[in-house]
C-alpha positions, 0 to 999 in steps of 0.5 A, a space after each residue: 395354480 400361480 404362487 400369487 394366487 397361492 398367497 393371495 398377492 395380486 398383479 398390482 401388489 406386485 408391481 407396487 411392491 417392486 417400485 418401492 424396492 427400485 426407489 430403496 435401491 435408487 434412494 440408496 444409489 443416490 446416497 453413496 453416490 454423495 458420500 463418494 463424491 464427497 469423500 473423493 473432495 474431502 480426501 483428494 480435491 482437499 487433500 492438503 487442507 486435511 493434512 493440515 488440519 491432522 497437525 492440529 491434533 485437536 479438533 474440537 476448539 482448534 482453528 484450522 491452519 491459516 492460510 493466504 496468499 503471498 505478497 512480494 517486492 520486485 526486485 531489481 537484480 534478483 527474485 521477487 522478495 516477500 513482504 507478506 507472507 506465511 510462517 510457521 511457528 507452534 502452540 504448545 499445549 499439555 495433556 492433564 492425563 498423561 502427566 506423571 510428575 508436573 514440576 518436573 514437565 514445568 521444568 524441562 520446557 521452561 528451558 526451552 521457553 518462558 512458561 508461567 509457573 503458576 499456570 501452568 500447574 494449575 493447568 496441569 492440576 486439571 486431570 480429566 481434561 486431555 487439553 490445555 494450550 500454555 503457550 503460542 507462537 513458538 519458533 519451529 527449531 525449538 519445537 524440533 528440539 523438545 520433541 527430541 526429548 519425547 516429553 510425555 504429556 505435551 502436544 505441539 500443534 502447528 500454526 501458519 500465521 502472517 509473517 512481514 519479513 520487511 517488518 516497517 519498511 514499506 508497511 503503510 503500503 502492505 498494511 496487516 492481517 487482522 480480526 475485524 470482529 466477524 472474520 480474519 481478513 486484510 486491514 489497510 494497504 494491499 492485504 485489504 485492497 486484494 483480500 479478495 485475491 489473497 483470502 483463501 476459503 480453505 482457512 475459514 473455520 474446522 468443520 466436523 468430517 460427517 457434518 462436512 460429508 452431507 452439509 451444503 454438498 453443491 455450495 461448497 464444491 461450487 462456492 469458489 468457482 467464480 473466486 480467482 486466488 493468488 499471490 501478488 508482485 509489486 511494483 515497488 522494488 526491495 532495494 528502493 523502498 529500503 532506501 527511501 526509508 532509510 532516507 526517510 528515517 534520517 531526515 525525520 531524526 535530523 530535522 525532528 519533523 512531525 511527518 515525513 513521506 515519500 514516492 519514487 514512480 516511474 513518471 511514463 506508467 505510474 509503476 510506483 517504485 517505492 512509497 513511504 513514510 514515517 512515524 510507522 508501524 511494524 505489521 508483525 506487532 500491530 497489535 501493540 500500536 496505541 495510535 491507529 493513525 500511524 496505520 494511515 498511508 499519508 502519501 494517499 489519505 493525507 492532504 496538504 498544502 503543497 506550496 511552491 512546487 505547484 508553481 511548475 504546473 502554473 507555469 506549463 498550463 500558461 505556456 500549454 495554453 499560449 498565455 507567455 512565452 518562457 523565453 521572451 514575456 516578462 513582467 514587473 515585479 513589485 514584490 508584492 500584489 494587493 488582490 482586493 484587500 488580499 496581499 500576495 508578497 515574495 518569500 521575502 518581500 523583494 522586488 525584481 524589478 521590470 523586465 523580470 523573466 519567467 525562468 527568475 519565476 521557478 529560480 526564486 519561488 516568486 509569488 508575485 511572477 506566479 499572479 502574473 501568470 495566472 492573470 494571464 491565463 485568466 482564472 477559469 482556464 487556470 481552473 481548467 487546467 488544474 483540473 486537468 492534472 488531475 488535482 482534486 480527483 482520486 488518482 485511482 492508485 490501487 490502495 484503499 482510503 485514498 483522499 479526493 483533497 480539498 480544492 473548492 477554491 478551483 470553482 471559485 469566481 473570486 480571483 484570489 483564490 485561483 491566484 493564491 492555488 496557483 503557488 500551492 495556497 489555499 488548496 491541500 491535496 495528497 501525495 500522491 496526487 502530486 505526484 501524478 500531476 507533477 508526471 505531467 510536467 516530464 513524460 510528455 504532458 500525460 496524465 498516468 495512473 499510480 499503481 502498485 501492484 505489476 502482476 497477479 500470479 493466480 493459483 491455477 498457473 494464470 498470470 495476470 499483468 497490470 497494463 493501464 491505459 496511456 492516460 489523457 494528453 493534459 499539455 502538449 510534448 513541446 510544452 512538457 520539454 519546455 518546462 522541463 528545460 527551465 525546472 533543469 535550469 533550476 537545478 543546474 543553477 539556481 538550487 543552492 547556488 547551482 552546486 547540485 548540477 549533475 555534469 552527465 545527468 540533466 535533473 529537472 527539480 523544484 522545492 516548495 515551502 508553505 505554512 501549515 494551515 490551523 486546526 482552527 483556520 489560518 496558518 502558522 507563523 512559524 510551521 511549515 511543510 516542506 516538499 522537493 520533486 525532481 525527475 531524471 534524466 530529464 527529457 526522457 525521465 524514468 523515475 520521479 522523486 516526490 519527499 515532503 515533511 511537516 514542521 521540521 525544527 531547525 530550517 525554514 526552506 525545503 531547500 535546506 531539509 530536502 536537498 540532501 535526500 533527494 540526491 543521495 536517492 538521485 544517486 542510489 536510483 543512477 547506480 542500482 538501475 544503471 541508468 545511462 547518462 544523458 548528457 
């Protein structure tokens, strides 16, 4: 007799009693599949994250190591140079139980770092808790030297926080890191702009090791996958956004002007080689800023009236469009012109007189020469052009809040407003803007988009180049050398006398003056914006300088407050790039 008949157990008991035992074994198989995987991505794969987490020493209701990308400068004649970055610093916390004498403990650290007394003591009165936090933020050198001292009772515990070793220089372009209630993420400039990039999914929050172990296994192996990370290079140059601001700074301080801003670009790629402006901000200390407008980048989000420097773009859309002949039209000028009960005058209500040349137009800032040129375009394809630079539109500069302007008046069919628009009244756009339109003018009638970012270094080793498109033809070449040829004539003689002319470097420049406009509406007797731009060497420009400033004290033209800073960065620009003389 089979032993199965012996225990009564039939052929179909049998096999349901082996298929229960192989789905145990499969069920069982499955799991530590699971729990090996996921030990070898929790101890391998995140190997360094984990190690990071051990500094922490208490789990519980410590956050992990931040964690985040970096941002460099370029440099010029060296390596890159970080302006955002991770540093590390330490938390210094004590353990209740294992204090023998607490005056004592209080008295040896409060050498090293400022302590309150009273708090800490009462911390220290708290004898069944293992952990008290008395400070943060503690430098690493002081840290080294306290452990010497194996003081019995305290934790170090390190941090990564978000260091800008350029501190103010620079900052409205970088922006900061910060809590924006939900999570810790980039707040303005670059650090919002490429959170995406700079984040690190490793930094988010600590997780228990067996609540990780089985928790959303697949998404979390996964979840990155289509998420590239990485460190950012700039375009900006170290050496030149330290002399912008410098220039900056001094300019402010010597004319006490509400704001100051500037752009240093190359006109033939939109690369931008410094951006700035002032009153600023230190990252580091972001917190303690009153004011959150000083967190604006004015050069993107700010929107003026710009004045005499449009003048240059009206003069090439009517020498683009064949509308005058530099050379040879000229016009009589009243000094003043009555546009249907609207009266345009010169900056100093002089006539010219007849025969008056284009060029006398850009060399005196003549308002009346600047109607004239828009009555021969005729408004719809001044509109067109303006248009075409670029003005009204968001120059797609890879910065966030970036302002469109306010240039209703190029739609508009009454002729005072495309006269007024054609000297920089009565339209207000940003900085950046200008610039770009102002490009136009010297690389050969393109139309670039501003950047400021070169490369993206990714974290598997790929690196990615910023290449943009070659931009749309506004002008002609011929008509970009001619205007460029009289905005020389400019500088070589009528900026200040013509004492500004450069014997071994063609300069094509102009200033602008304009009233600033009322909350209310219509302008100021006696507040001005003033604006200078200028490109070098002018036929073949590698670097276009645009500065602006409002309402500073003392001088009523640009020409007075932003000649000296243009030329000393002029200068600086020559001698740092070694730029061979062109003339």
């Amino acid at each position: 007799m089979h032993d199965k008949e012996v225990w009564g157990i039939s052929e179909d008991q049998e096999m349901r009693s082996k298929d229960r035992a192989h789905l145990v074994l499969l069920v069982w198989f499955v799991l530590i599949a699971i729990v090996v995987c996921r030990a070898f991505y929790v101890q391998i794969v995140k190997h360094s994250y984990y190690v990071g987490l051990a500094d922490k020493q208490y789990v519980s209701t410590t956050p992990i190591n931040f964690d985040r990308g970096t941002v460099f400068l370029s440099h010029y004649r060296s390596t890159p140079v970080p302006i955002a970055q991770l540093s590390t610093t330490y938390r210094i916390a004590i353990d209740p139980t294992q204090i023998v004498n607490a005056e004592d403990l209080y008295e040896k650290l409060s050498l090293s770092v400022m302590v309150d007394k009273v708090m800490f003591l009462e911390k220290a009165g708290k004898k069944n808790d293992p952990y008290e936090e008395i400070t943060k933020n503690i430098p690493s050198e002081i840290i080294a030297n306290l452990k010497k001292q194996k003081l019995k009772g305290t934790i170090f515990v390190k941090d990564n926080i978000r260091a800008y070793p350029q501190e103010t220089v620079g900052s409205k372009v970088i922006g900061f890191v910060g809590n924006d209630g939900a999570r810790v993420k980039g707040q303005y400039g670059i650090e919002r702009y490429y959170d995406d990039v700079l984040s690190r999914t490793s930094a988010d929050q600590t997780v228990n090791f067996f609540a990780e172990l089985f928790t959303d296994i697949e998404k979390t192996i996964v979840s990155n996958s289509d998420k590239q990370e990485g460190d950012i290079v700039l375009t900006i140059d170290a050496e030149a956004g330290r002399a912008l601001h410098s220039a900056l700074a001094e300019t402010r301080a010597t004319w006490n002007s509400e704001q100051v801003g500037g752009i240093i670009m190359d006109p033939q790629t939109g690369a931008i080689i410094a951006m700035d402006g002032l009153p600023s901000f230190d990252p580091n200390m972001y917190g303690e800023v009153k004011d959150p407008s000083l967190f604006l980048n004015q050069n993107v989000s700010g929107v003026y009236e710009m004045g005499s420097i449009m003048k240059p773009i009206t003069m090439a859309s009517a020498i683009d469009s064949g509308a005058i002949n530099e050379a040879s039209t000229t016009y009589n000028d009243t000094g003043f012109r009555d546009l249907n009960g609207y009266t345009v005058h010169n900056f100093d209500g002089k006539p010219r007189g007849k025969n008056t040349s284009m060029q006398k137009i850009l060399n005196e800032s003549l308002n009346v020469g600047t109607v004239f040129l828009v009555e021969q375009l005729g408004a719809k394809r001044f509109q067109d052009y303006f248009k075409k630079f670029g003005l009204g539109s968001e120059s797609g500069i890879d910065l966030p809040g970036e302002a469109s302007g306010l240039t209703k008046n190029l739609d508009s069919s009454v002729f005072v407003d495309s006269a007024t628009a054609g000297f920089g009244q009565g339209i207000a756009i940003t900085p950046i803007q200008t610039i770009r339109a102002l490009s136009v003018l010297g690389n050969g009638g393109k139309l670039v988009t501003p950047h400021v970012v070169d490369s993206i270094i990714y974290q598997n080793g790929n690196v990615k180049k910023i290449i943009q498109d070659e931009g749309e033809q506004v002008i002609t070449k011929d008509s970009s050398e001619r205007i460029s040829r009289m905005l020389v004539h400019v500088v070589d003689n009528a900026l200040t006398h013509g004492t500004r002319k450069m014997d071994h470097y063609s300069i094509a420049a102009k200033t602008g003056t304009a009233q600033m406009v009322k909350p209310g509406g219509g302008y100021y007797e006696d507040r001005y914006l003033h604006s200078f731009f200028g490109y070098f060497p002018a036929y073949e420009p590698k670097y276009i300088i645009f500065l602006f400033q409002t309402y500073p004290k003392g001088a009523e033209y640009a020409s007075a407050t932003l000649t000296d800073p243009f030329f000393k960065l002029v200068k600086f620009l020559i001698s740092y790039y070694e730029v061979p003389p062109d003339r």
